[in-house]
N, C-alpha and C positions, 0 to 999 in steps of 0.2 A: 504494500500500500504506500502510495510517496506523499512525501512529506507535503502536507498542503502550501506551508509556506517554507519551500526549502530558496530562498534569495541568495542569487548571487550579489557579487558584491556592485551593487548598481549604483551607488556612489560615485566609488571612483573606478571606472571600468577598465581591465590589464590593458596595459599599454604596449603596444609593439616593439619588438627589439629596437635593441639604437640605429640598425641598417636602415630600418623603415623612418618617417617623417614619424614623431610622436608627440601626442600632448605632453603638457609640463607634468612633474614631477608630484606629486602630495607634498604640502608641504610636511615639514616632519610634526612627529605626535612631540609635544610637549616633555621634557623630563623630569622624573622625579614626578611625586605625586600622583596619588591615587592607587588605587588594588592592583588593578592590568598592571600599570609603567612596573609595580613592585615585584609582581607575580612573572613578568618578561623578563625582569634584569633575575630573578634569581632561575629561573628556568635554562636562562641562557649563562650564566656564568659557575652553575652548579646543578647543571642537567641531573646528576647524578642521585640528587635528594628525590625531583618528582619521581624519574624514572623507578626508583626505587620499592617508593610506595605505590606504585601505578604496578608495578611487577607483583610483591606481594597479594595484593587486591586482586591481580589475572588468577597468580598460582590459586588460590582459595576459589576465587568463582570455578577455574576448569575443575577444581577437584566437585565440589558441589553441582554441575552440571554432569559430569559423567557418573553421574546416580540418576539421574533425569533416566525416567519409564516413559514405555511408548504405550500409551491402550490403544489395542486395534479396534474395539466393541463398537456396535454407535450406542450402548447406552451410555460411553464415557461422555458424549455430544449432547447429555441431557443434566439437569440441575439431580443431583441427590434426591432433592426434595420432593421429586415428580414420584406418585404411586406407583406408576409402572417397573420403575427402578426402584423403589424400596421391595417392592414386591421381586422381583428378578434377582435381588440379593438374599431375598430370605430363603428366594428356591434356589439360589445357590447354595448358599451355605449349607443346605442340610442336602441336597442332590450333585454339586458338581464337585466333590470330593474325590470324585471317579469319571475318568476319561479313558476313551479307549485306544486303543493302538492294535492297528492290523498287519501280524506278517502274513504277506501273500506270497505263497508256492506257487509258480507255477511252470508246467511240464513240458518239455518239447516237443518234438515229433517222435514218436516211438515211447515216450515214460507213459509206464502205466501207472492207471490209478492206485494201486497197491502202494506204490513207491512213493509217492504222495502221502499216502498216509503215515510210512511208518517213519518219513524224514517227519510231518509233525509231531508224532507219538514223540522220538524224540527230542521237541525242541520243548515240549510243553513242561516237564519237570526241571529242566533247565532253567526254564526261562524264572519259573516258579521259584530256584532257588537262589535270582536275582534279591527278593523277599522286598518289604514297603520301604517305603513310598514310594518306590519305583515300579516294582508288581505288587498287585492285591491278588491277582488272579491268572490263570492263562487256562484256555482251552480250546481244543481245536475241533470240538463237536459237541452235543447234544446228549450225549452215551448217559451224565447223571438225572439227566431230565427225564430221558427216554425208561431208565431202569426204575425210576420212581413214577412216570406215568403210564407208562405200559400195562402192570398191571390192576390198576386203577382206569382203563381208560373207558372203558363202560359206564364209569360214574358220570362222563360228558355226552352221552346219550339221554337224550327225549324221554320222560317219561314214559308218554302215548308211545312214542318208537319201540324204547324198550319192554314195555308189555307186549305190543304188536310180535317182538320179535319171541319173545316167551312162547304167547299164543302158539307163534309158527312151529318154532321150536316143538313145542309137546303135539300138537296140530300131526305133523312129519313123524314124531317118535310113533305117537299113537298110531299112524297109519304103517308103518315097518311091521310095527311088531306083531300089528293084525295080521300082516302081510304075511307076514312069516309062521303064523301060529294059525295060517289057515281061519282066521275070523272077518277077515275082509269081506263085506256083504258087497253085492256084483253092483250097486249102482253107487257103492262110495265114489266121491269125485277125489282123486288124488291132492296134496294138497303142496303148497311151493316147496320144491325140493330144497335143503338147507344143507349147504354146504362148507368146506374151509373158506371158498372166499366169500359168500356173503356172511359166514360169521365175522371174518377179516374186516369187511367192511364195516360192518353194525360196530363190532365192537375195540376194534382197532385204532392205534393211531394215528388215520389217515395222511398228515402231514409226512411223518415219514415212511408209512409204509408206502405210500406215492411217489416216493423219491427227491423229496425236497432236501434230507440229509442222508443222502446214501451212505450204509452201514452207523448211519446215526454221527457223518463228518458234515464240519462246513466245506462241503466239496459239491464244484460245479455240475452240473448233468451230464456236461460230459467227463467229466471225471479229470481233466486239463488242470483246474485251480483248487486247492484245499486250504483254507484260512485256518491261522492259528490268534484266536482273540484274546487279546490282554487288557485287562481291568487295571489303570495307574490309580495310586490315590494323587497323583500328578497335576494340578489343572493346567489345564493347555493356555493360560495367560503365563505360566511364571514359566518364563524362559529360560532360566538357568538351570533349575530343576528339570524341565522339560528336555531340555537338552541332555542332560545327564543319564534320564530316564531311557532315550532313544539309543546313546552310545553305550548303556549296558546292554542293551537289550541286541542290538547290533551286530555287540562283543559276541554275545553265547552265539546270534545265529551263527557266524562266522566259525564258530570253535565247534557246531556243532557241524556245522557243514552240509546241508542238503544235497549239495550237487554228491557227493560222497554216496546217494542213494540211489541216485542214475545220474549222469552229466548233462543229462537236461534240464535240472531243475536251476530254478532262477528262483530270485525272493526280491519283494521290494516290501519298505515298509508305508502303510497308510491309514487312515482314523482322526480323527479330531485333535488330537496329543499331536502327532505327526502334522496335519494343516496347520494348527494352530502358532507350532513353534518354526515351519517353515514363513509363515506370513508374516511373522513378528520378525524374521532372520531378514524377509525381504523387505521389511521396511526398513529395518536398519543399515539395510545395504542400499537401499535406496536412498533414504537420507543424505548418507556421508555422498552418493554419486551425486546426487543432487546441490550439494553443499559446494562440494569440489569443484561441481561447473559453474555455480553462481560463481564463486572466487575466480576459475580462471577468465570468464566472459569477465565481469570487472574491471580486473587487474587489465587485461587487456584496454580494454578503452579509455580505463583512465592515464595507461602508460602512451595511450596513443593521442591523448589530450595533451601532456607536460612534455610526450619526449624525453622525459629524466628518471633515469630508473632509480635515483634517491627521491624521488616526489614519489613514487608509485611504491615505494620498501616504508618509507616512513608512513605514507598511510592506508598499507594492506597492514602496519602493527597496528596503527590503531581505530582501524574497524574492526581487529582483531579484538584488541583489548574492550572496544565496545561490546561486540557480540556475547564475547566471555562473561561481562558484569551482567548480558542481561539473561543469560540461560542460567546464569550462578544464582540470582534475584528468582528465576521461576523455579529453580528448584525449591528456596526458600517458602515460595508464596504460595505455591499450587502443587509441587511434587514432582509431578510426570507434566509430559503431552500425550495428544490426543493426534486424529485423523487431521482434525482441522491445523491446528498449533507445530506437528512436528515439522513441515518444511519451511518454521519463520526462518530459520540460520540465514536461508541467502537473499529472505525477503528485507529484516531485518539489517544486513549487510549492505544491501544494493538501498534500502533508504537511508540509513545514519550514514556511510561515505559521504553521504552531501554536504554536510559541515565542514568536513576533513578538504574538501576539492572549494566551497567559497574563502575558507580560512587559506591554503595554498594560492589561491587566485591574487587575494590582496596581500601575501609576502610576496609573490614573482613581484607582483607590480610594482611593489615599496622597492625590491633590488634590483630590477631596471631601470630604474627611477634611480640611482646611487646608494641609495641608504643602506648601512650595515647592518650585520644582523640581528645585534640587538634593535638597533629603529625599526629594521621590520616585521620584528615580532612585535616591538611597542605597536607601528600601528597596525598590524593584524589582529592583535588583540582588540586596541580600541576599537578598530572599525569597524568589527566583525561580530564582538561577541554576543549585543543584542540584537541586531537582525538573527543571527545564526541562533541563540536561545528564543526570540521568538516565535523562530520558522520551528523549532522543537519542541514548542508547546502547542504550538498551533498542530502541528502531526499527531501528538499526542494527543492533541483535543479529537482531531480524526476518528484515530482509533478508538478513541473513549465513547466515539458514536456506538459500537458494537455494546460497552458495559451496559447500559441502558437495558439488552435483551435477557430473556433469559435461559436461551439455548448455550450451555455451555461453553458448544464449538464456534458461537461467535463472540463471547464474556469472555472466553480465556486467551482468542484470540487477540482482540483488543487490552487488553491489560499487557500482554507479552507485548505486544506491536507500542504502548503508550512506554511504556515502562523503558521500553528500548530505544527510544528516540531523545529519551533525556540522558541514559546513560552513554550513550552515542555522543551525545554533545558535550558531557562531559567530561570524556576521555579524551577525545579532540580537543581541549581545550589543559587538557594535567598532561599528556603524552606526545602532542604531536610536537610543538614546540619546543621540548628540549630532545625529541628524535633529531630536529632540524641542526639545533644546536652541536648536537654530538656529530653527526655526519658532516656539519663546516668543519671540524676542528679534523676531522679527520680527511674529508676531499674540497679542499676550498669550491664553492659555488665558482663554474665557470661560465662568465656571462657571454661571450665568444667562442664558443666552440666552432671548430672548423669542419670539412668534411662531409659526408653525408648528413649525420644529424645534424650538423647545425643547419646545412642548409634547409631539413628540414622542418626544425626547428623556426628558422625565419621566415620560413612560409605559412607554417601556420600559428605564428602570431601571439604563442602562448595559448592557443586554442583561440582564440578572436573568430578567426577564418570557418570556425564551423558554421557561423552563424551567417557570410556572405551570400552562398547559392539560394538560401530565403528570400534576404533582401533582394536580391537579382529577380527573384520569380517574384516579388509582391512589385519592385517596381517598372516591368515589363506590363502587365497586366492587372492591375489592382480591382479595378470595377468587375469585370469575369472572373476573380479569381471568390472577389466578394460575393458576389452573384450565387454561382456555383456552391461555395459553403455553404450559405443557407437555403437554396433548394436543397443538398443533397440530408441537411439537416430538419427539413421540415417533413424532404420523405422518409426519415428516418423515423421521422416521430408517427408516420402515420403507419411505419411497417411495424413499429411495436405496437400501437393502440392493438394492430389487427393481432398480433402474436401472444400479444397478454393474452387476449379474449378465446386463443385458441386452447388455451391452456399450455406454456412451453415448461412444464415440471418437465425430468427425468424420471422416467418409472421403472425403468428395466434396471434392478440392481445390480445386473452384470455389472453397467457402465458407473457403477461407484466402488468398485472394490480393485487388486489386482490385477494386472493382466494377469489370463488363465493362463495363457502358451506358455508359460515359463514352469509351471506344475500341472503339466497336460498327463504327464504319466501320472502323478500321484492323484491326481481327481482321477484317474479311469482308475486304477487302483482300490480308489477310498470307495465308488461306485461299484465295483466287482465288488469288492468285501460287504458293503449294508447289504447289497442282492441274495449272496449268497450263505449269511450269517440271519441275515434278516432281525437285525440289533432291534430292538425299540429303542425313541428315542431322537435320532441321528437325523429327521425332522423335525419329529413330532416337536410339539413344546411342552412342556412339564406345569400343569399344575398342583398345587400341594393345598391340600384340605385338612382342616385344623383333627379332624374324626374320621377313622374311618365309615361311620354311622353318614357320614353323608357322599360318599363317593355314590352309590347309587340315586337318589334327587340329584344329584349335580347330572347327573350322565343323563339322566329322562328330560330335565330341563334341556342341556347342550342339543340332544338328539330333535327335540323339539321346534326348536332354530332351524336345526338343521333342514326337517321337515318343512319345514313352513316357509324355505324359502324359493323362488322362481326356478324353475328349471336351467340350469348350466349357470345358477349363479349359488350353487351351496358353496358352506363357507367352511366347509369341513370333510373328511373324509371319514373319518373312523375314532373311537374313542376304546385306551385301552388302561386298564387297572392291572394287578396283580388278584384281585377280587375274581376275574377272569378264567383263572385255574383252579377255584375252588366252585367245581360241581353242584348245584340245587339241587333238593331233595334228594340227599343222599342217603338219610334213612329212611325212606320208600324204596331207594333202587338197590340197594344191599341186599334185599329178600329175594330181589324179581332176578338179580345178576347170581345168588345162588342159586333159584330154581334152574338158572338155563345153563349153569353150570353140571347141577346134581341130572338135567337130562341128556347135555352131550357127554358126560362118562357113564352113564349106561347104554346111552347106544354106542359109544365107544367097547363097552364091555360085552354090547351084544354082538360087534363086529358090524356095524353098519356105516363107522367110520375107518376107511384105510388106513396104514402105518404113514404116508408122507400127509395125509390129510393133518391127520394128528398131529404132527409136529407143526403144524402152522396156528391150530386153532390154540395148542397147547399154550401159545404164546401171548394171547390176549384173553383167557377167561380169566376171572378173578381168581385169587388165591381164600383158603376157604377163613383166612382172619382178616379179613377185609373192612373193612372200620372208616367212618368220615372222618375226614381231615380238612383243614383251614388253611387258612395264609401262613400261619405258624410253622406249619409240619413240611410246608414247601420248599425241597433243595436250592442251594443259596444259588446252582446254577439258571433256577427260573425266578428267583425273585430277585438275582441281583439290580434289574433296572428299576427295582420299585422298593429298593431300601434305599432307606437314609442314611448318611453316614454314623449316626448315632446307632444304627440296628433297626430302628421302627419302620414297618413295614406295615403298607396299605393306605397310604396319604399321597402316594402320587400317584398321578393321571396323566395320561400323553393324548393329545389331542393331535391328530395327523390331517397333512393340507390332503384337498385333491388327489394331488398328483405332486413329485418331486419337481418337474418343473415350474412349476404353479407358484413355490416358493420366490422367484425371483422376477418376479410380478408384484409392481407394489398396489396398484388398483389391487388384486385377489390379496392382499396384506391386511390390506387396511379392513378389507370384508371380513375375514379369519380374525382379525386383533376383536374386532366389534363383537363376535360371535362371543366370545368367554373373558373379554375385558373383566366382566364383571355380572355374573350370575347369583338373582335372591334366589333363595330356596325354599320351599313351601311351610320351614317352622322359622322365617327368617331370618337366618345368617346370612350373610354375603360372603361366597368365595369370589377371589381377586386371579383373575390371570395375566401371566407378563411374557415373555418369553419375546425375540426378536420381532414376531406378527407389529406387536405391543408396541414394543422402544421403539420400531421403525415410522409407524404410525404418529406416534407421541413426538418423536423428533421431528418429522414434516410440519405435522400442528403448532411445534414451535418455531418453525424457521416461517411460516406462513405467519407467525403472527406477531414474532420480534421484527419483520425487515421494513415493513411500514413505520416505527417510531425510530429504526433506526437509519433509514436513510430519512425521513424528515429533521429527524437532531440533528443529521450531520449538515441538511441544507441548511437549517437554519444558521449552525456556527459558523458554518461558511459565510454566508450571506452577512451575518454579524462582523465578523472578521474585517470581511470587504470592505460593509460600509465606515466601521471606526477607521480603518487603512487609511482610504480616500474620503474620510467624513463629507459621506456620500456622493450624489451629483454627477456629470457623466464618466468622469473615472471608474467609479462603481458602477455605472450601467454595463461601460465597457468590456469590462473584465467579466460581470457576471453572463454577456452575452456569448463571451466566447468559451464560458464555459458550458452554455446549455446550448450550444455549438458542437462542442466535442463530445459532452454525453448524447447529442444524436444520434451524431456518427457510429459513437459505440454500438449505440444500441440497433442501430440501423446493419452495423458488420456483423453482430452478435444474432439476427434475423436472419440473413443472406448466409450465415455459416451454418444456420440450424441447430446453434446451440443450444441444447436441452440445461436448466436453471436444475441446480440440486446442491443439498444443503452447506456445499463446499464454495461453489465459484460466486453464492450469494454474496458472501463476502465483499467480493470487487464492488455492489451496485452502491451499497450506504456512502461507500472512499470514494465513490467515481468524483464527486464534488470537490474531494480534498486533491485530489489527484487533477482536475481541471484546472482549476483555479491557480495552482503556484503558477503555471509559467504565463498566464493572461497575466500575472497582478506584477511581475518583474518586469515585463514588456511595456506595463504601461507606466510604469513607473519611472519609469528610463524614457518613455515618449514625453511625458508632462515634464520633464527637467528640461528636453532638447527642445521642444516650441513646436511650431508650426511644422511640417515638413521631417518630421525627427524620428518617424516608423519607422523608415530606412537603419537609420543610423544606431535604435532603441534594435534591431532584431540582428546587425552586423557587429554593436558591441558586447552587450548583453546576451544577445543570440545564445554565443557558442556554448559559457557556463549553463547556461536553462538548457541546450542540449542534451549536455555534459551530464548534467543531473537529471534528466527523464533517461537517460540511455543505463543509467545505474542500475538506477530502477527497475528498468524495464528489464533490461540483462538478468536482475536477480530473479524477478517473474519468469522469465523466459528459461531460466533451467531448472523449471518443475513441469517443463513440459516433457524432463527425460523421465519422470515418476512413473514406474509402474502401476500406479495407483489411477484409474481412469476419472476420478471427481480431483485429484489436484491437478493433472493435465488441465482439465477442465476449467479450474482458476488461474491457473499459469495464462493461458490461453486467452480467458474475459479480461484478467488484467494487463494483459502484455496490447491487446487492442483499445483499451479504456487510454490507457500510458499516451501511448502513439496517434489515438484521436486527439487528446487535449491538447496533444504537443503541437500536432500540425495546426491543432484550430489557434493555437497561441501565436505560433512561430511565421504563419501563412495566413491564414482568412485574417486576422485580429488585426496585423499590419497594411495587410491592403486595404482594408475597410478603412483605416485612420488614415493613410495615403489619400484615397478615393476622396472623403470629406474634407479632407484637406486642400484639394486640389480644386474643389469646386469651392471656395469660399473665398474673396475678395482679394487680392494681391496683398500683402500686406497685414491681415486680420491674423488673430491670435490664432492658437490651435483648436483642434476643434474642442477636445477637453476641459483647452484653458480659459475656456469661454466664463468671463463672470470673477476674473482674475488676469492679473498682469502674465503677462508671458514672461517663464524665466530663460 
């Protein structure tokens, strides 16, 4: 975000080397007397004090900033205070205690399934004797589930069914044994033959006796992939743990060796633990790539502004030194960052340099001008330090538009961004100057340099020259150039009326998270593994109910919704408990599952059952101490997703979307969040649901309903600003014109790109103002000193600094367009055109327009500005 009033030194404008024709000299700053003259002389004749304490204060801030956390979540992007996040921490706390991590086997051409299997047999004891918080658990199938519901599994049968089958059952017996004992009367109607498979059927585990875990593994159908699942008490936010978890676990496959089963087996690891601590790894890599390129685009331009690699070392230290105080300040104040907050480093970098490059501008000019180096730090100091601290309050005040809201990801933005523009300025002003100091004493300042750079150097003017090809183009054509801006400004405004009303959010949360391509294998990975483990969960969202006594009312209310809404808009697919495996009327079915016990071993005993028959049936009838059982008696391998970390089991609920794709739809979000936000219950309690549906939801509601008070704040300060600046009149019409000039253009490029608004690049729109406005209000500042006629000369002296400092800027926005992250591209992107609109409407339409009015006004008459005042 740049600094609303980042001025150059428009005073007294750098002066051309001595080759060229140049204005006179400044006179010199007064000596002796006062803070500056005091603070110059000991800066410069014992650098060594500031530098000192300026180094201490770095060391302590970097050591306090590289503790700074990253939350990847977006419920970090909401206030604490919000229900949705108090709730989503209390179902943390007692549910995300456990994460999971998936290794996946899988087998070449020619491995068979077998080999599959016994490479995870074993890695699972192994892995197991990693022990907590790194494993809670490991398993690679279904086998304790299966041996504890198998023969129990008739108790999940229908009552009506299960008598039905009884009936049959004795029905069949009864007619055999007539059959055989010659009592069979000749019009008996035979009755359904009952056999091993539809007893299999009726009373069977169907899920696996179907094949969904063959031999009771997490193994594909074609038998190619066998998953071994590991329960972490790990959460996949704490990366250091996270990491550690992954490189034991890594350790044993490795020792344990798969390929060692057949040479075709392969392993990769995938699961929530695994995404979670690859995405926190890519942000952090992303970051520092992010950072590094702000710095090198920078350093670059501003090296190609001075020409002097001791102008460009002195103040890459101290935007250094700024940076550090202000990530050392947010470690202090807030902790961590967030999505929004963690690419300020080069935002942050690319706005405070501005100080550092007007403070440099008015020393070059003081030492071209003769003066040594103490007069011109004297007047650098003098000249510079309240323009340069007001241009840093007034940034500050910017950013302080965001505090106003109460979306996190724009409150913590702005505090970091305000917060950073003072300590910017005040490291510029304890650092830079006795950097200068040290570097005369050590390479005398050469004002002559010969050779390539100098002659480069003399051409461009101490940077002056950047600002000439403007003037060139406003005073060739000023009225068409005037013209032109505001048509293309007026159709800007009418290409947003129409884009607002279309609605331009972002819905597709593809395009706010990562690029995928970079963890293409481990998403098909993490996708084979939920397919084939069939996790609860790894969707769904988790609600947690204070009683078990109320999971059933919540489930008939949710399913109700569900019912009751329009066809292809339910807001839900399926609702699942732990409650789920615990059988109804089980002492009704106990009696009826031994009567058709007690008749297939007597026709077993009468021989009307075969030997291979029997071994099939032998496997799903009840055993004869068969007894109801509850949530309690349930293997920890079926209740693990529905305990808490405390032990208590029967308080969670998973509520699953649609479809998996469905998830990344925020229209079907916000439908799903509404569905169990918050369900009464028929004896009055209200259960609370939160889960991502929720936060994502709740975060939209806030970015829709913070950005209205905060780009109003920020026009107002602006507008405030302006008018005290130019205590009013057309100076402040001026400037405010060209600024609602450039936010056209924005927003007019911002339509023509198609770029979709989401709750990251919102950011740019509240700053567009502060961002507009610096370089109208130095342009015109510099017009109303030079008179009539003085656009020209206001965009060829002035020009190059106001340049100088949008190209910082905009540099620093412009390398977060290398962000794998598709919502800071996204703001990279709105603010790198926000930058560059205001700039041209400053640098170009703002000059021709005061050219143009000036040209038509009386030979002789004041400027148009200076109308109502003497011309200076």
């Amino acid at each position: 975000m740049s600094s609303p009033q980042k001025q150059p030194p428009t005073a007294t404008p750098p002066s051309p080397p001595p080759q060229a024709p140049s204005p006179s000299p400044s006179p010199p700053a007064p000596r002796g007397g006062g803070f500056a003259a005091r603070l110059a002389e000991l800066q410069v004749k014992r650098p060594a004090l500031p530098l000192l304490l300026t180094g201490l204060l770095t060391v302590v801030a970097v050591l306090l900033a590289t503790r700074l956390t990253v939350l990847t979540g977006f419920e970090s992007l909401l206030p604490a205070s919000r229900p949705s996040v108090q709730e989503l921490d209390r179902v943390a706390a007692k549910t995300a205690g456990v994460s999971t991590l998936f290794v996946v086997l899988q087998g070449g051409e020619g491995t068979e399934a077998r080999a599959l299997q016994r490479a995870a047999d074993a890695l699972v004891p192994e892995i197991e004797r990693i022990g907590p918080p790194w494993v809670g658990s490991g398993e690679d199938g279904v086998h304790d589930a299966y041996r504890y519901l198998s023969p129990r599994a008739g108790l999940y049968v229908g009552l009506d069914k299960l008598t039905k089958l009884r009936d049959d059952i004795e029905a069949r017996y009864a007619y055999e044994v007539n059959k055989a004992t010659g009592a069979l009367l000749d019009d008996d109607e035979p009755p359904p033959e009952i056999d091993a498979r539809s007893i299999e059927q009726s009373l069977g585990l169907g899920g696996i006796d179907a094949g969904r875990y063959p031999d009771g593994y997490y193994q594909s159908k074609d038998g190619k992939t066998v998953v071994v699942a590991i329960r972490s008490k790990v959460i996949a936010s704490d990366f250091a743990a996270g990491a550690e978890a992954i490189r034991r676990v890594r350790e044993v496959v490795d020792r344990v060796d798969p390929a060692s089963f057949d040479p075709g087996i392969t392993y990769g690891l995938a699961g929530d633990l695994a995404t979670g601590i690859a995405e926190y790894a890519a942000i952090n890599e992303d970051l520092t790539d992010v950072g590094v390129a702000g710095a090198l685009l920078i350093a670059a331009v501003v090296f190609l502004y001075y020409l002097r690699v001791r102008m460009l070392v002195a103040m890459l230290i101290t935007i250094g030194v700024g940076v550090a105080w202000t990530f050392g300040v947010t470690q202090l104040a807030i902790g961590h960052l967030n999505m929004a907050t963690g690419f300020l480093f080069s935002i942050v970098a690319g706005n405070g340099i501005n100080f550092g490059i007007i403070y440099m501008a008015r020393y070059l000019e003081a030492r071209r001008g003769g003066a040594d180096l103490l007069e011109a730090v004297r007047v650098a100091h003098r000249e510079t330090w309240l323009p340069t601290l007001t241009a840093g309050c007034a940034a500050s005040a910017a950013y302080g538009s965001l505090l106003v809201t109460e979306f996190r990801g724009f409150h913590d933005f702005g505090l970091i961004g305000g917060v950073g523009m003072v300590l910017c300025w005040v490291a510029t002003f304890v650092a830079l100057p006795s950097l200068l100091a040290v570097m005369e004493r050590l390479v005398p300042l050469d004002q002559g340099a010969s050779g390539l750079l100098g002659g480069l150097r003399r051409r461009a003017q101490g940077g002056v020259a950047f600002g000439a090809p403007f003037a060139r183009l406003a005073a060739r054509s000023p009225a068409a150039l005037t013209i032109a801006g505001l048509v293309l400004a007026a159709i800007g405004l009418v290409a947003t009326v129409t884009y607002v009303r279309a609605d331009p959010m972002e819905y597709d949360l593809r395009n706010l998270r990562n690029d995928e391509r970079a963890r293409a294998e481990q998403i098909r990975l993490t996708a084979l593994a939920e397919e084939i483990t069939g996790y609860v969960g790894t969707d769904g969202m988790a609600i947690l109910v204070d009683r078990p006594e109320q999971v059933e009312p919540l489930r008939a209310a949710l399913y109700a919704r569900r019912d009751a809404a329009p066809e292809g808009e339910e807001p839900f697919k399926e609702i699942y408990a732990l409650q789920d495996f615990v059988p109804a009327d089980q002492a009704a079915k106990i009696p009826l599952l031994q009567q058709i016990k007690d008749r297939v071993v007597r026709a077993r005993k009468r021989g009307l059952i075969r030997d291979d028959d029997w071994g099939r049936i032998q496997a799903v009838i009840p055993p004869d101490d068969l007894a109801p059982f509850g949530i309690a008696d349930l293997p920890a391998g079926v209740a693990r997703a529905f305990t808490e970390t405390d032990g208590t089991r029967g308080r969670i609920v998973y509520i699953s979307p649609i479809s998996p794709e469905s998830v990344h739809d925020a229209h079907y979000l916000f439908r799903w969040a509404d569905s169990y936000r918050e369900t009464r219950l028929p004896d009055g309690s209200v259960v609370l649901g939160s889960g991502r549906a929720v936060i994502y939801a709740d975060m939209w509601a806030a970015v829709i309903d913070d950005v209205p008070p905060a780009v109003v704040f920020s026009l107002a300060a602006t507008v405030l600003v302006v008018l005290v600046a130019f205590r009013g009149g057309r100076p402040a019409f001026a400037v405010l014109a060209a600024l609602l000039v450039g936010a056209s253009w924005m927003a007019g490029l911002l339509v023509a790109m198609d770029v979709k608004l989401n709750f990251l690049n919102f950011i740019a729109l509240p700053l567009t103002f502060g961002i507009g406005v610096d370089y109208a209000v130095n342009i015109v500042q510099r017009y109303a000193r030079e008179g009539a006629g003085g656009a020209l000369t206001a965009v060829r002296e002035t020009g190059g600094a106001v340049i100088l400092c949008s190209l910082t800027t905009a540099l620093g926005y412009l390398a977060l367009v290398r962000s794998q992250n598709h919502a800071v591209r996204s703001l990279g992107i709105a603010a790198v055109i926000g930058e560059l609109a205001c700039l041209f409407a400053a640098v170009l339409v703002l000059p021709s327009a005061l050219l143009w009015l000036d040209r038509k006004r009386p030979k002789g008459a004041r400027s148009f500005l200076a109308v109502g005042r003497p011309t200076t």
